[in-house]
Backbone as ProteinMPNN parsed JSONL, in Angstrom:
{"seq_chain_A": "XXXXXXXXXXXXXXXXXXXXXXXXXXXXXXXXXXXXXXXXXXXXXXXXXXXXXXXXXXXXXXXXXXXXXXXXXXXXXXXXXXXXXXXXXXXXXXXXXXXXXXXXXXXXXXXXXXXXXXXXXXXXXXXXXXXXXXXXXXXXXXXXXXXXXXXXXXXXXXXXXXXXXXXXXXXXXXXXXXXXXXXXXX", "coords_chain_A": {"N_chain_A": [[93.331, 127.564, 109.933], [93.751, 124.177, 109.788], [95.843, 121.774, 109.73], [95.936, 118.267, 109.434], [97.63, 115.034, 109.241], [97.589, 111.71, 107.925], [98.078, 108.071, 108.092], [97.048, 106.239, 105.83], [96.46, 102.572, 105.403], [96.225, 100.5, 103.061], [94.858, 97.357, 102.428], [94.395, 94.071, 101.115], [93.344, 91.656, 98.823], [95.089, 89.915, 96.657], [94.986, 91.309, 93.266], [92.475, 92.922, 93.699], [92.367, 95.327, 93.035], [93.373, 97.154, 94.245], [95.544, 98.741, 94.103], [94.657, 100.262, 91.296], [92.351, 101.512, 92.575], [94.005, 104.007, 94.469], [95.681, 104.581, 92.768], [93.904, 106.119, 90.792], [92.591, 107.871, 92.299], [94.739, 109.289, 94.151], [95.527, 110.651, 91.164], [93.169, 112.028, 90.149], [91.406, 110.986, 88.884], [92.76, 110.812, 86.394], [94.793, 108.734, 86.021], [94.567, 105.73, 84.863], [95.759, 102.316, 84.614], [95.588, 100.505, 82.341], [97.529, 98.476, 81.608], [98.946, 96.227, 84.391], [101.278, 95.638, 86.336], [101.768, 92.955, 89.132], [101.873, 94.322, 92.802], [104.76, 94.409, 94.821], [105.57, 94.907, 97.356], [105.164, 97.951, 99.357], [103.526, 100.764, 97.972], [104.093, 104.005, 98.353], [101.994, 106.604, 98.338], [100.683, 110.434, 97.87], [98.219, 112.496, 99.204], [96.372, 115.471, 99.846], [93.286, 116.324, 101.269], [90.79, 118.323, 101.159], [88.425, 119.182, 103.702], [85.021, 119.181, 104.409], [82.978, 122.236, 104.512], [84.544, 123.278, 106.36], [88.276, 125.016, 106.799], [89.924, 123.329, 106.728], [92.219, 120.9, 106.334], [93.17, 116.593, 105.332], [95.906, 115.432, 105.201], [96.509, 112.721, 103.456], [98.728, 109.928, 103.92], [99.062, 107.221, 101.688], [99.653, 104.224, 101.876], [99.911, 101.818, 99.919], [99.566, 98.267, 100.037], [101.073, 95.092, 99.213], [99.292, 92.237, 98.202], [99.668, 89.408, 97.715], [100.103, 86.687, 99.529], [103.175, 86.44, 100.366], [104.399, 88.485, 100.204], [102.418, 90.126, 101.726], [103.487, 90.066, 104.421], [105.814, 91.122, 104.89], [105.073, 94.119, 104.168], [103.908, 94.462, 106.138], [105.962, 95.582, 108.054], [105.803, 98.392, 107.354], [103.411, 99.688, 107.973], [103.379, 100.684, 110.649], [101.184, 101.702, 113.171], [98.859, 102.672, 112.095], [96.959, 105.146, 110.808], [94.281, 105.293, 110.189], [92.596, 102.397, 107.954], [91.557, 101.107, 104.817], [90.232, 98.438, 103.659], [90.362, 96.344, 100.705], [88.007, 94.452, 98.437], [86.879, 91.677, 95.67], [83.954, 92.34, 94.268], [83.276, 90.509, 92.797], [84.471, 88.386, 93.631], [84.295, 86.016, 95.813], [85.688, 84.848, 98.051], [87.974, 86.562, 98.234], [86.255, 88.557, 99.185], [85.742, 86.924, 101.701], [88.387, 87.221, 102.841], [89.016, 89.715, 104.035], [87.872, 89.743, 107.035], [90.754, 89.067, 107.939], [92.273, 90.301, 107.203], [91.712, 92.941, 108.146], [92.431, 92.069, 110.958], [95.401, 91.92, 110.449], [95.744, 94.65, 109.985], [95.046, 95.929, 112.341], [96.649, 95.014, 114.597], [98.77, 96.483, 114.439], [97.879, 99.14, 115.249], [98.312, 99.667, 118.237], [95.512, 99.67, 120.084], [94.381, 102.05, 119.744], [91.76, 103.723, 118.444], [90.681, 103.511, 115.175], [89.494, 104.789, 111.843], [87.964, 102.707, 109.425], [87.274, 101.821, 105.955], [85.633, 99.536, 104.332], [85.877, 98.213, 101.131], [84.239, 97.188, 98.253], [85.573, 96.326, 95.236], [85.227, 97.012, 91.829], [82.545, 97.286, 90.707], [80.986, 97.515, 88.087], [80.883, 95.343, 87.052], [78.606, 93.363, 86.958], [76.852, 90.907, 86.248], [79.005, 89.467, 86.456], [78.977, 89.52, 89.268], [79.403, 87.973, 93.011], [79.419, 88.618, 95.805], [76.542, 89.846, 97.954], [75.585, 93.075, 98.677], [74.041, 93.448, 100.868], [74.771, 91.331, 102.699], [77.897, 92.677, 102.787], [77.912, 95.044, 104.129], [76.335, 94.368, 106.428], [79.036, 93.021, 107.581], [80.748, 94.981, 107.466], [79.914, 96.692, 109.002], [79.433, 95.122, 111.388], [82.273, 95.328, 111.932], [82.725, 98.48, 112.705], [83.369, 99.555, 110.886], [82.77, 101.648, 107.675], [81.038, 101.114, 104.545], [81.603, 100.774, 101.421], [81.116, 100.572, 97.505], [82.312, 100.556, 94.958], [83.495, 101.475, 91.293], [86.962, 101.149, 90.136], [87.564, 102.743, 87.987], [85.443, 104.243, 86.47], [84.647, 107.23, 86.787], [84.802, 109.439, 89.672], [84.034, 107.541, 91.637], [85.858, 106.428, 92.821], [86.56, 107.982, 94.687], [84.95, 108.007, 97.185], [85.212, 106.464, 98.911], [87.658, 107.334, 100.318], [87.734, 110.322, 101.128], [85.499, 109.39, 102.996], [87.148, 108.207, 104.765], [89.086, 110.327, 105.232], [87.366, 112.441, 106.613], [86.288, 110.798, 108.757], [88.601, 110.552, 110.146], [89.536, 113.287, 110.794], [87.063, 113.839, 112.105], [87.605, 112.707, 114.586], [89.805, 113.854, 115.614], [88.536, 116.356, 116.406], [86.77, 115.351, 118.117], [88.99, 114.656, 120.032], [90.371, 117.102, 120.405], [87.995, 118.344, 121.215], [87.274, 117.373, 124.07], [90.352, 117.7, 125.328], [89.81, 120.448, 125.276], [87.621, 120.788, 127.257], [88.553, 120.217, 129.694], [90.282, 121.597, 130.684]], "CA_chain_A": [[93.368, 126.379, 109.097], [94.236, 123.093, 110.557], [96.274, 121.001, 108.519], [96.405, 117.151, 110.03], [98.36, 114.071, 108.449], [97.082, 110.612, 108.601], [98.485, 106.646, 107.821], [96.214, 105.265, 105.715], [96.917, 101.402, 105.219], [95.347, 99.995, 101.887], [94.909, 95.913, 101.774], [93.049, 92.964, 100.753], [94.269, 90.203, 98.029], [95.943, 90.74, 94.81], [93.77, 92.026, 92.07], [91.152, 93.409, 94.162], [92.044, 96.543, 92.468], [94.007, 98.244, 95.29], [96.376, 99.764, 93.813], [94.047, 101.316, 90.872], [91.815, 102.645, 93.79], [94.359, 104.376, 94.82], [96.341, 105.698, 92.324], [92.926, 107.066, 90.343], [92.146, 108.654, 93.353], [95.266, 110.608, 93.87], [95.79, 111.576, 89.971], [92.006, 112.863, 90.031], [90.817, 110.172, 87.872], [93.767, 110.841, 85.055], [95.997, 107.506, 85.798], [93.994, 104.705, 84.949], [96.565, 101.75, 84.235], [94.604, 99.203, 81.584], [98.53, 97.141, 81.898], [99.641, 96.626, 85.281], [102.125, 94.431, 86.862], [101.379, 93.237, 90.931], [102.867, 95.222, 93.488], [104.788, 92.829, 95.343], [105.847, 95.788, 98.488], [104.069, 99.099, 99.392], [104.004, 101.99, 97.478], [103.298, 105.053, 99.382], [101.203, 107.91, 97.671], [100.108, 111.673, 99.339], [97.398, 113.25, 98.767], [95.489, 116.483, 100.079], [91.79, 116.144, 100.911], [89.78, 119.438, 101.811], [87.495, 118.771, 104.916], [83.625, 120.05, 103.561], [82.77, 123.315, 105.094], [86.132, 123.994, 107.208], [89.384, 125.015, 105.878], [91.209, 122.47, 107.032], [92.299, 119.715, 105.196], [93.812, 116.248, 106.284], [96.937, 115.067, 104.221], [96.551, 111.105, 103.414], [99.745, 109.41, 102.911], [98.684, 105.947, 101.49], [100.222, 102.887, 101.886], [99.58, 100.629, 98.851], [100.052, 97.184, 100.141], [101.239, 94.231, 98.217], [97.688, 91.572, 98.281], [100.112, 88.353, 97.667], [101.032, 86.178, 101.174], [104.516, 86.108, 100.747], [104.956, 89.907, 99.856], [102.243, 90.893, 102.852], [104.017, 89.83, 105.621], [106.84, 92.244, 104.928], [104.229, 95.342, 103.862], [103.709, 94.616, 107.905], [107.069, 96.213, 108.626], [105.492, 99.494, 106.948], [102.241, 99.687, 108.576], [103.596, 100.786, 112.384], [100.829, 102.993, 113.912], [98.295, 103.111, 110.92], [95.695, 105.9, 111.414], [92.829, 104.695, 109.386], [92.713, 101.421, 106.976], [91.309, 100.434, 103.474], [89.945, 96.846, 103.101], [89.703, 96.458, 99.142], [87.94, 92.921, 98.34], [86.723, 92.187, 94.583], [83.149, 92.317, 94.312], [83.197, 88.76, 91.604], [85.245, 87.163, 94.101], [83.812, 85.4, 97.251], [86.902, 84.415, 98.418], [88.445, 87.679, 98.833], [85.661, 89.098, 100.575], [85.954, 86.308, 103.077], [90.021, 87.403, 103.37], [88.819, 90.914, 105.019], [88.164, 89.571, 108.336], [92.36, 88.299, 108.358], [93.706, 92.01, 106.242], [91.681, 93.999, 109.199], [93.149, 91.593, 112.259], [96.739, 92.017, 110.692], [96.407, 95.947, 110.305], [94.943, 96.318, 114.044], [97.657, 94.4, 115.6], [99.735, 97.974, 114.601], [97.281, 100.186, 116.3], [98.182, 100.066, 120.176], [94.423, 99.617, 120.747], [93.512, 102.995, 119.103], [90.446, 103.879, 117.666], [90.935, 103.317, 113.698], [88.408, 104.923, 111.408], [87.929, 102.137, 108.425], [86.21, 101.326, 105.442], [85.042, 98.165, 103.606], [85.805, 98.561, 99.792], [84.025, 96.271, 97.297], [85.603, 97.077, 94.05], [84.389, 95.903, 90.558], [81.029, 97.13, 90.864], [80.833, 97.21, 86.83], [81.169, 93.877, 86.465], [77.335, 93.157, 87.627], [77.132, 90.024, 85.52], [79.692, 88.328, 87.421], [78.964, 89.207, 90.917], [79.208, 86.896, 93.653], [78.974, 88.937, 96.672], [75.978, 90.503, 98.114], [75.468, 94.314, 98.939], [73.757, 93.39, 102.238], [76.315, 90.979, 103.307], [79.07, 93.067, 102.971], [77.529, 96.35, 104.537], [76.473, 94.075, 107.278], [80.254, 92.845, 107.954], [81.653, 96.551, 107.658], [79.17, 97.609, 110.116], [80.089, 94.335, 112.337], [83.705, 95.976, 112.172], [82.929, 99.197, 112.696], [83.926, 100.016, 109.471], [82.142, 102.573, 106.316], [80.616, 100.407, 103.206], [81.75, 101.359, 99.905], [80.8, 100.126, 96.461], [83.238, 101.468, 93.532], [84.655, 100.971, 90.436], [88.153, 102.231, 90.114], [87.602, 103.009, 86.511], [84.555, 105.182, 86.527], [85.113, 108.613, 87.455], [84.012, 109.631, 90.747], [83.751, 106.339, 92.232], [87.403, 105.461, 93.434], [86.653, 109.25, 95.469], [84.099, 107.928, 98.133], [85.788, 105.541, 100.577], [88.899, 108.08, 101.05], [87.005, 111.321, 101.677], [84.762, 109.059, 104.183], [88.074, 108.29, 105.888], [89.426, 112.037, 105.82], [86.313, 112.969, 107.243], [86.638, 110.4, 109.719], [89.92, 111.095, 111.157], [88.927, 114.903, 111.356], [86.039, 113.88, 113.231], [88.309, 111.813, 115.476], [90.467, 114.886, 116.015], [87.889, 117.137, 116.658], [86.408, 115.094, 119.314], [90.118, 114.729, 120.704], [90.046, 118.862, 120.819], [87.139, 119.303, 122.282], [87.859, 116.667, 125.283], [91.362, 118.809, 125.858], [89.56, 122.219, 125.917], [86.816, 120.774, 128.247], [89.566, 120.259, 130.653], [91.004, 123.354, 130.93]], "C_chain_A": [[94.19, 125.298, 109.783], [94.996, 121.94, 109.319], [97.068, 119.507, 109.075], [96.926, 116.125, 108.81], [98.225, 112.953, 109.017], [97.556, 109.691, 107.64], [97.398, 106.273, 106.968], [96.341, 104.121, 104.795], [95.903, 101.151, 104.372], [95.897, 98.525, 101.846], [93.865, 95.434, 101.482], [94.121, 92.565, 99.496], [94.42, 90.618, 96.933], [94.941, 90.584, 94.089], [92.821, 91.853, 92.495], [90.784, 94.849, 93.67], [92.547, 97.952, 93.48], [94.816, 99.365, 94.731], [95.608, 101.154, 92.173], [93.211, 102.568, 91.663], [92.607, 104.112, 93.922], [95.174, 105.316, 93.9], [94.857, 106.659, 91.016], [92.211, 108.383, 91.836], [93.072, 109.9, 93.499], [95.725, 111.089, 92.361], [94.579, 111.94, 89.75], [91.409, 111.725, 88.945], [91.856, 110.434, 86.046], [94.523, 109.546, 84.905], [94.955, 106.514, 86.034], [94.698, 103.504, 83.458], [95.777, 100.745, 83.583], [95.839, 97.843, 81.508], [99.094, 97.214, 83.081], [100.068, 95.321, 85.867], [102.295, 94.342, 88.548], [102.226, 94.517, 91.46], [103.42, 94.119, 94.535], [105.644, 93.668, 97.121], [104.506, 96.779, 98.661], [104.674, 100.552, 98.756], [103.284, 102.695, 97.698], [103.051, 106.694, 98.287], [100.728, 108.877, 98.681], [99.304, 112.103, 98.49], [96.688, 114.099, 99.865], [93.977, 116.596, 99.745], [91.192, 117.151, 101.896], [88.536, 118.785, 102.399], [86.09, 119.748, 104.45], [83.478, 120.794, 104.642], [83.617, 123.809, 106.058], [86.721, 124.31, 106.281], [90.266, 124.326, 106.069], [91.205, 121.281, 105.868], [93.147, 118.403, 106.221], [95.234, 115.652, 104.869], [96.446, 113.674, 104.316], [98.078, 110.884, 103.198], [99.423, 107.543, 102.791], [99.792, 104.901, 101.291], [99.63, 101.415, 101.184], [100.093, 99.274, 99.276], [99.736, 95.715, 98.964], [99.901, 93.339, 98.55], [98.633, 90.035, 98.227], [100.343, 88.032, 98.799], [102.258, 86.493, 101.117], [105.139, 87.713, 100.691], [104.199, 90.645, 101.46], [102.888, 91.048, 104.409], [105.566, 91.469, 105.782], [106.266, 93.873, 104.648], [104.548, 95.569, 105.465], [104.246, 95.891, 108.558], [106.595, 97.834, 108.279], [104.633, 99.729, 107.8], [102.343, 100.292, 110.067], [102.741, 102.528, 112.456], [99.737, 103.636, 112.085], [97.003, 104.305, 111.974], [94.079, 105.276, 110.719], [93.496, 103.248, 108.478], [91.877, 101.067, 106.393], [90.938, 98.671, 103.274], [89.208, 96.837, 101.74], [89.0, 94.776, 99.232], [87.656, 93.247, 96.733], [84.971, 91.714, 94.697], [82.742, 90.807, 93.351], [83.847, 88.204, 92.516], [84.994, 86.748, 95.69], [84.918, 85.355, 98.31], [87.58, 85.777, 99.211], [87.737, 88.905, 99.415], [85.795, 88.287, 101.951], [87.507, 86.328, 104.011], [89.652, 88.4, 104.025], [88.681, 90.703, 106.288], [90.252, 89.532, 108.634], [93.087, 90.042, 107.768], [93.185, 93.071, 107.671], [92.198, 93.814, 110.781], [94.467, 91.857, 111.72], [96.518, 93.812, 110.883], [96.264, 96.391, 111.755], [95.886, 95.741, 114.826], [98.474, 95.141, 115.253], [98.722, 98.743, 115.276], [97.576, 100.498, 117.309], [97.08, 99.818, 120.457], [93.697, 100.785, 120.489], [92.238, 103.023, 118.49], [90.729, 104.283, 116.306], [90.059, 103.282, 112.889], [89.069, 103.665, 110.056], [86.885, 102.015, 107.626], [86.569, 100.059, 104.061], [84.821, 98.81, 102.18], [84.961, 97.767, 99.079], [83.698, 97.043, 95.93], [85.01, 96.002, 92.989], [83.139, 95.472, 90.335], [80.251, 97.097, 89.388], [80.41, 95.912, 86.56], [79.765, 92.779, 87.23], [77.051, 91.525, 86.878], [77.792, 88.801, 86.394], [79.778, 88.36, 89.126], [78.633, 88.662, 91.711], [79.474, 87.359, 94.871], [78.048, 89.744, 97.15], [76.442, 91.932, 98.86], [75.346, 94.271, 100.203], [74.374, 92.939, 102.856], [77.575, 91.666, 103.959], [78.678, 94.218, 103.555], [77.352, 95.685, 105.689], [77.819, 93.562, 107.842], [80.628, 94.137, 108.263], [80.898, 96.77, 108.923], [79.544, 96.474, 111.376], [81.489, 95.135, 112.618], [83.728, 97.361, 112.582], [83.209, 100.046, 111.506], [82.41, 100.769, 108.404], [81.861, 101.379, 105.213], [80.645, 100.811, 101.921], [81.671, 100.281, 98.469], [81.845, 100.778, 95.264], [83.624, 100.323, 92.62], [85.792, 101.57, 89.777], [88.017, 102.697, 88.739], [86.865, 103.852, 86.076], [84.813, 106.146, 87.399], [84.383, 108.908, 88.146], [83.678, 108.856, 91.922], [84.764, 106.175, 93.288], [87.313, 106.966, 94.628], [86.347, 108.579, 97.15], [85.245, 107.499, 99.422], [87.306, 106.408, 100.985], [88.572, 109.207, 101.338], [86.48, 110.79, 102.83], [86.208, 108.876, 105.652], [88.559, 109.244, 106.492], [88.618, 112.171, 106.739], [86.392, 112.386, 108.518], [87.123, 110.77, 111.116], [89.443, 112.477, 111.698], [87.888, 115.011, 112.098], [86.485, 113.269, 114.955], [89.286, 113.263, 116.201], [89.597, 115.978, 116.708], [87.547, 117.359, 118.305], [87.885, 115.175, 120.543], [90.289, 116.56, 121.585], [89.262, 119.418, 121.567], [86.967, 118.81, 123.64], [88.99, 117.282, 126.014], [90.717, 120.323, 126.503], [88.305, 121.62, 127.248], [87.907, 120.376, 129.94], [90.437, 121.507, 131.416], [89.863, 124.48, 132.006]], "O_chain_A": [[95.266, 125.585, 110.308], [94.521, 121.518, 108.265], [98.29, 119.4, 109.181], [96.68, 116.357, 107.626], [98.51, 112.771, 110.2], [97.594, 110.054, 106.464], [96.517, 105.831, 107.706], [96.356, 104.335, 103.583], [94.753, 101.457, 104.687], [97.021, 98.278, 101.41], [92.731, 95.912, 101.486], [95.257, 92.983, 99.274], [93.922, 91.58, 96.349], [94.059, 89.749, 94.287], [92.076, 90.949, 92.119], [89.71, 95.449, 93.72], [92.255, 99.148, 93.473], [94.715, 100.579, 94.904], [95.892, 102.342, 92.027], [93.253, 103.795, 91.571], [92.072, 105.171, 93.594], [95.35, 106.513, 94.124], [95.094, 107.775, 90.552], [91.544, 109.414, 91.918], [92.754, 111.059, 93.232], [96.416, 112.106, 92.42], [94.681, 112.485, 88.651], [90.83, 112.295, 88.019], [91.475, 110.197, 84.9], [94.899, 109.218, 83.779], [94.453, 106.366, 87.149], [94.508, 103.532, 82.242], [95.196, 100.002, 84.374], [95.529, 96.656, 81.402], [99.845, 98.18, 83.205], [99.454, 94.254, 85.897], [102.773, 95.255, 89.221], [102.921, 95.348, 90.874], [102.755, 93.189, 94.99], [106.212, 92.91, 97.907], [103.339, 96.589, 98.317], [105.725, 101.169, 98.93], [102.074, 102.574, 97.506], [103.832, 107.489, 97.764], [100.43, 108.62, 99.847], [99.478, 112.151, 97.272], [96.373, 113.463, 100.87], [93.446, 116.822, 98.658], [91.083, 116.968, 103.109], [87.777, 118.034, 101.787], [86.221, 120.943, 104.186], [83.749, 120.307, 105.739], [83.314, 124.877, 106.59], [86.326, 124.175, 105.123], [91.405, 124.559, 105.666], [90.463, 120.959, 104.94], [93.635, 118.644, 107.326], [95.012, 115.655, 103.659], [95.9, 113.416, 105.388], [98.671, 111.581, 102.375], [99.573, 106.774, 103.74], [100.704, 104.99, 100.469], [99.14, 100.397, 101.671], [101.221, 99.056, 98.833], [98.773, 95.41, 98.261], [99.28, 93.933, 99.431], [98.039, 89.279, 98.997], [100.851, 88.934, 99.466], [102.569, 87.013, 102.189], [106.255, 87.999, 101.125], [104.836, 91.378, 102.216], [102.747, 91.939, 105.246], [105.91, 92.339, 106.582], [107.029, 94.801, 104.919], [105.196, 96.492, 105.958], [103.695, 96.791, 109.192], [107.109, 98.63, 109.065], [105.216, 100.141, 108.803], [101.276, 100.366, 110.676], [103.081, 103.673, 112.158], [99.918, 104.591, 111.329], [96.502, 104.291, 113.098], [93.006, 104.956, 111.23], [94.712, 103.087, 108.368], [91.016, 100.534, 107.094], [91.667, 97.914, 102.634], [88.034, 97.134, 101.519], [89.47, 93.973, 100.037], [87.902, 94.351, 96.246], [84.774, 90.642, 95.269], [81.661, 90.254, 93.554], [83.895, 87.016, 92.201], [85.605, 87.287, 96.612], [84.802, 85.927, 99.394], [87.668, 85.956, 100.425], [88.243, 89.902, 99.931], [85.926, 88.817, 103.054], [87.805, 85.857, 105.108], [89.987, 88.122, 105.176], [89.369, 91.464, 106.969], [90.772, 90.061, 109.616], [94.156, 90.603, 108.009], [93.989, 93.837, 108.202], [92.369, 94.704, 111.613], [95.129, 92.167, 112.711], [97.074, 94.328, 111.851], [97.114, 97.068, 112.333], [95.842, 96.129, 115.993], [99.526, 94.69, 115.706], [99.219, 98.96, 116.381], [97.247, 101.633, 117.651], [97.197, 99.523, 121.646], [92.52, 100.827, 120.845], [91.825, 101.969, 118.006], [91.047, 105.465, 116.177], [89.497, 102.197, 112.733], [90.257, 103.638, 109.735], [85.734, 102.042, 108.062], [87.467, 99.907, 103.233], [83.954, 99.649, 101.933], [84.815, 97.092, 100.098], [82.773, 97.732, 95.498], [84.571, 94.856, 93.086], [82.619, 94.398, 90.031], [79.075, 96.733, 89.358], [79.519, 95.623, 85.761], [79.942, 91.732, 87.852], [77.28, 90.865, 87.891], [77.362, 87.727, 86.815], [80.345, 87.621, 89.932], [77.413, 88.495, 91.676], [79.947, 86.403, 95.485], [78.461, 90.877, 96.905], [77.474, 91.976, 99.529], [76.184, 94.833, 100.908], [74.856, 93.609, 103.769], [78.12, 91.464, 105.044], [79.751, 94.813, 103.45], [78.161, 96.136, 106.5], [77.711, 93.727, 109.058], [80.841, 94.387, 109.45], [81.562, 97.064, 109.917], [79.973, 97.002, 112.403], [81.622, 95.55, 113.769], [84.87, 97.683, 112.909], [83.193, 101.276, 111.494], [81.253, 100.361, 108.503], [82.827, 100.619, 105.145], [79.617, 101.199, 101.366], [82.243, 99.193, 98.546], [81.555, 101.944, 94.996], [83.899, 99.131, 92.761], [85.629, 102.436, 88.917], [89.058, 103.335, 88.583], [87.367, 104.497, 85.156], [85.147, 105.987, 88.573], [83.202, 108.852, 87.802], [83.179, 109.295, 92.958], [84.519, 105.835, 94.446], [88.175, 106.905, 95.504], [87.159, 108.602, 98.075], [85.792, 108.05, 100.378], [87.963, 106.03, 101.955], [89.358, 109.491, 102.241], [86.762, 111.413, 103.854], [86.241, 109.215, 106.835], [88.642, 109.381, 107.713], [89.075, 112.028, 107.873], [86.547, 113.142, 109.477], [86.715, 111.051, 112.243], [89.046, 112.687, 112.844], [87.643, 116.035, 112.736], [85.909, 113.374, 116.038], [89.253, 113.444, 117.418], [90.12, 116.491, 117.697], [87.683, 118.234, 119.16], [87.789, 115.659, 121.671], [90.306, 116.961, 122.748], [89.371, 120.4, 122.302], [86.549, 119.614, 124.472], [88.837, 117.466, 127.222], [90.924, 120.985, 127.52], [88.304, 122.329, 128.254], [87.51, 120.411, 131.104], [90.952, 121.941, 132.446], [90.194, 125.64, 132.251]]}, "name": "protein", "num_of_chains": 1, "seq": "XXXXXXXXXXXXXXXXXXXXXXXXXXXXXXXXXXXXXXXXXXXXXXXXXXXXXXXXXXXXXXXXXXXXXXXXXXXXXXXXXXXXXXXXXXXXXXXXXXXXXXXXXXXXXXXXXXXXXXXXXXXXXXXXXXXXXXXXXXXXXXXXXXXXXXXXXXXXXXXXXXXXXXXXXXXXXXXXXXXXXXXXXX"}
């Protein structure tokens, strides 16, 4: 059993729904805050995510970053050496899909130049009525970045799961390949 531990940096602009993402995710869909007050730092959550058909697992420890300017700049100081990263936007809000290009240039300027599995959130997929960014759009950006395409709504159970399993999975695929590059050396 392999048991790896990975950074993973959560931004994008205040009330995109980051921090529900995240904390329905690690309480299993039990903590879903209907009053919540910004986050104006980072508040770091762990969670344990079993790898499908191994026994390994990779630990997450998440890094909830604040979404306000004046609070992200100092999240920064957290961020050193992210392994994967989270771009939340809000699916009603144009605007803060067009901030994801600027939340995935600040977290890569911690990388070193690593290879950083990511994925492209667009939360507030309920809210069909008021949406003002396309599906295709934003799947074509993620995939410009390299990045996974996710649709959720932190509030519906099952949803807020996807885009952090795809990252586990990721990383563990990132490791793998790392492993099997070492043993071909030998």
């Amino acid at each position: 059993m392999v048991k790896l531990r990975a950074r993973c940096v959560v931004v994008g602009d205040a009330a995109v729904g980051k921090s529900t993402l995240c904390q329905m995710f690690r309480s299993d869909g039990a903590v879903f805050q209907k009053n919540y007050s910004m986050n104006v730092g980072v508040e770091l959550m762990e969670k344990s995510v079993s790898i499908k058909d191994t026994s390994d697992n990779v630990e997450l420890f998440i890094y909830d970053s604040a979404g306000q300017e004046p609070f992200a700049d100092t999240c920064e100081n957290m961020w050193s050496q992210p392994s994967m990263v989270c771009v939340v936007f809000d699916l009603t809000n144009e605007t803060s899909f067009k901030h994801c290009s600027r939340w995935i240039d600040r977290v890569q300027k911690h990388t070193d130049g690593r290879q950083t599995p990511g994925v492209l959130v667009g939360n507030k997929s309920d809210l069909t009525s008021r949406r003002a960014v396309d599906s295709a759009e934003a799947q074509a950006f993620a995939h410009s970045r390299g990045f996974q395409y996710h649709e959720t709504c932190a509030k519906e159970f099952g949803q807020y799961e996807a885009p952090f399993l795809s990252l586990a999975q990721a990383f563990y695929s990132l490791y793998q390949e790392q492993k099997n590059f070492i043993q071909s050396l030998v």
